[in-house]
Each structure stands twice: as C-alpha cells, then as structure tokens.
C-alpha positions as CSV (number, residue, x, y, z in Angstrom):
1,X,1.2,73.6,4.0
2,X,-0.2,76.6,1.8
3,X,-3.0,76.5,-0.1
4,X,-1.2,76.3,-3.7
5,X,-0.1,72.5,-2.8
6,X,-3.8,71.6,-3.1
7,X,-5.1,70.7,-7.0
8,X,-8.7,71.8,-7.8
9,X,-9.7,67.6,-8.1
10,X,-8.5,67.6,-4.6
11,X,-10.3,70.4,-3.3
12,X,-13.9,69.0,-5.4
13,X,-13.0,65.4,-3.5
14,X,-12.5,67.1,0.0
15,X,-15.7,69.0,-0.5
16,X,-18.2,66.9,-2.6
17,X,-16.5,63.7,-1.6
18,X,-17.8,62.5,-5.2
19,X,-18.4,58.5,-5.7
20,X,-19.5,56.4,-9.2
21,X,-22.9,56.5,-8.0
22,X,-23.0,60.1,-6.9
23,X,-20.4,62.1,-9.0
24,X,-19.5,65.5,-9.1
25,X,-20.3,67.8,-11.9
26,X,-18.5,70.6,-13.2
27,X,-21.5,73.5,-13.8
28,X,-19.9,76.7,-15.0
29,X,-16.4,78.1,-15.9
30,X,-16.4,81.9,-15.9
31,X,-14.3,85.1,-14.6
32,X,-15.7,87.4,-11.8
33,X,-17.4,91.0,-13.9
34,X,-15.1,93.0,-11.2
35,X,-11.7,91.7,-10.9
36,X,-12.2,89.1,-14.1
37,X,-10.5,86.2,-11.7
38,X,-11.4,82.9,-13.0
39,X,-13.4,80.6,-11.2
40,X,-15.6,77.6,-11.3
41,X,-18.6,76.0,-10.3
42,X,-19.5,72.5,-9.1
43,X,-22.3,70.7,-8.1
44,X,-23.0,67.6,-6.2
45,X,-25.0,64.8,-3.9
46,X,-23.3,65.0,-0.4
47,X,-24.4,63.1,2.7
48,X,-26.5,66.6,3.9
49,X,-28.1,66.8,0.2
50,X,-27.4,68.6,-3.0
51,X,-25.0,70.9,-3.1
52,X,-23.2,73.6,-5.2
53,X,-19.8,75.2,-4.3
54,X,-17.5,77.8,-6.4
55,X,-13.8,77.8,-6.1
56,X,-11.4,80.9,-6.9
57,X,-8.5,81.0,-8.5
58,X,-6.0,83.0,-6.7
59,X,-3.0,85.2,-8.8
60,X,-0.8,82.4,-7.0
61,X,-2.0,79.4,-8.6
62,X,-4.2,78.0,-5.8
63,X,-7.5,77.1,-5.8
64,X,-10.1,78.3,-2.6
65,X,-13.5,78.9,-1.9
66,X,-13.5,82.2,-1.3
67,X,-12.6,85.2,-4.1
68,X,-9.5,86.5,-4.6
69,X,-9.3,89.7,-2.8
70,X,-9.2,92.9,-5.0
71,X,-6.7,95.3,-6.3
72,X,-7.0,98.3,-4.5
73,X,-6.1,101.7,-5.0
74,X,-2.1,102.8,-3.9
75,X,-0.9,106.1,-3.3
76,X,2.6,106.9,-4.0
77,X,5.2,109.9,-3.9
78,X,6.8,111.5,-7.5
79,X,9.4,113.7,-6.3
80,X,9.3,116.7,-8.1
81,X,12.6,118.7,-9.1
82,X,10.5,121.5,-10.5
C-alpha cells in the first residue's frame, strides 16, 4: 500500500497515538522557504514524553515525515537546424 492511502489524522494517530486526556495539537501550518511544499507541525504527550513531529506534503497527495525531495536541475538536447 503506498503512502497516498494514508490521511494526515491517520498518520498524527499512528505517531502521537493522541487520547481525550492527552490530545494532539496542531502547532504550525507553513511552506518550506526552498521548494515552498506545505507542511505541518504537531505536538504531543506520548508514552516516551512530549513530542513534536512535522509531516510533508508530497506533489502526490500523501502525507510523510520526511520533505518532499527537490526539483533539480535537467539538461536536455534542442536540435538545431541552423
């Protein structure tokens, strides 16, 4: 199963497994200065202590943990008829 079938409440209850007492709580919203992907941050109690994670959205939909990685350069060849 790719990562697209996975909503971003999903991902925030897999990772921050948040309760009534202990809830999850939605920090920032913000693109990346460099590739201006969105993403968002979230903080909560977990069984190890307080934590804060940042999930990426990807150009196909999906939400992940880690950024999106970055256009980069591509060479191509113009045929010339000069």
């Amino acid at each position: 199963m790719g990562t697209a079938a996975y909503s971003l409440r999903s991902l925030v209850d897999k990772w921050l497994a948040p309760t009534q007492r202990k809830p999850a709580h939605l920090v920032q919203i913000g693109r990346t200065q460099v590739s201006r992907s969105r993403f968002v941050r979230f903080a909560g109690q977990t069984s190890v202590g307080f934590v804060t994670i940042v999930f990426f959205r990807h150009d196909d939909g999906s939400w992940c943990v880690f950024p999106p990685r970055g256009k980069v350069p591509a060479m191509r060849q113009i045929r010339s008829d000069r």
